[in-house]
C-alpha positions in Angstrom: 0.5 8.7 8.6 -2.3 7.7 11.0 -5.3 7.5 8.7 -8.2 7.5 11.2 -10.7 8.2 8.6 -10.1 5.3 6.4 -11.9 2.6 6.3 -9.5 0.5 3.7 -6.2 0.6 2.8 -5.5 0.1 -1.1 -2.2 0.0 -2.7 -1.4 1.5 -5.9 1.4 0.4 -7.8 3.4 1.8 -11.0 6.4 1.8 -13.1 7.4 3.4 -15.7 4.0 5.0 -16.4 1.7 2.4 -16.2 -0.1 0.6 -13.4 1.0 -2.7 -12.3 -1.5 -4.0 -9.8 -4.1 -2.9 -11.6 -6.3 0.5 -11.8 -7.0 2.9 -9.5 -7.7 2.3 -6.5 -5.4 -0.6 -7.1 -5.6 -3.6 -4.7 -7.1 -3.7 -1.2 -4.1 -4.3 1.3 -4.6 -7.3 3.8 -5.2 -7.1 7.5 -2.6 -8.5 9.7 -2.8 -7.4 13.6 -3.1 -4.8 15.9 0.3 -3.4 17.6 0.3 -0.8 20.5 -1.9 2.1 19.0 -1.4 0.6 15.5 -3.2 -1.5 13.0 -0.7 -3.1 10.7 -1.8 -3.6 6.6 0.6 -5.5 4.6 0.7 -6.1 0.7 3.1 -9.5 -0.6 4.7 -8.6 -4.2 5.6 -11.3 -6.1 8.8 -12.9 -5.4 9.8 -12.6 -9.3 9.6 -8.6 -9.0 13.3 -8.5 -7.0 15.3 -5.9 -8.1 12.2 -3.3 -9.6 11.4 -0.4 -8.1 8.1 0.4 -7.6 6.0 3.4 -7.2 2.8 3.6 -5.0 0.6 5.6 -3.4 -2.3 4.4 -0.1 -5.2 5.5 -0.7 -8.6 4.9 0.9 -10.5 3.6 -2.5 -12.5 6.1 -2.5 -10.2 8.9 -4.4 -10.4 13.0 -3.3 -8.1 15.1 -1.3 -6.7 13.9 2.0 -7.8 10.3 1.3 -4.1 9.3 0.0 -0.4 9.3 0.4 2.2 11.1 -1.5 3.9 9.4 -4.4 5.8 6.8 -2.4 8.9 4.3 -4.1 10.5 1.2 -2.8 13.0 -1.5 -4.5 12.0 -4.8 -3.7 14.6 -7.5 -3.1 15.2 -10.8 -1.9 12.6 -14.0 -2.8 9.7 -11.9 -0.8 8.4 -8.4 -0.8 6.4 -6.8 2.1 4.8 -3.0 2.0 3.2 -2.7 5.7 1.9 0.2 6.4 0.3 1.2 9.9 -2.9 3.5 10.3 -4.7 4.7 13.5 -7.8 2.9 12.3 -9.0 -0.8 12.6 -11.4 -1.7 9.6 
């Protein structure tokens, strides 16, 4: 989803219950570039995490209604992981 209203991206990461990057909000998503009417965020899991699958949710930091994404999954595999996500907004 285009998130026009959010200033930062964070990433928030379970499994199995319990966090696993951390609280909520979890961890601020890095900057990478700009692309057509995007702005791209990225997030690098450990190599060492192949074969898990991870919950997550976006979420702007700041918590309330509208400022988050659904309950979201992914398996990671291979040596690298990369969750890029693309917003409407430049920070």
């Amino acid at each position: 989803n285009k998130s026009i209203d959010w200033d930062d991206k964070y990433l928030y990461t379970w499994e199995n219950g319990s966090p696993t990057l951390g609280n909520w909000p979890g961890i601020k998503m890095n900057w990478d570039k700009e692309e057509g009417n995007y702005y791209v965020y990225y997030y690098d899991f450990p190599g060492n995490w192949s074969g898990r699958t991870i919950n997550y949710i976006i979420n702007n930091g700041n918590g309330g209604s509208g400022n988050q994404t659904q309950d979201l999954s992914v398996t990671l595999t291979g040596t690298s992981m990369t969750v890029i996500i693309e917003t409407g907004h430049l920070q």
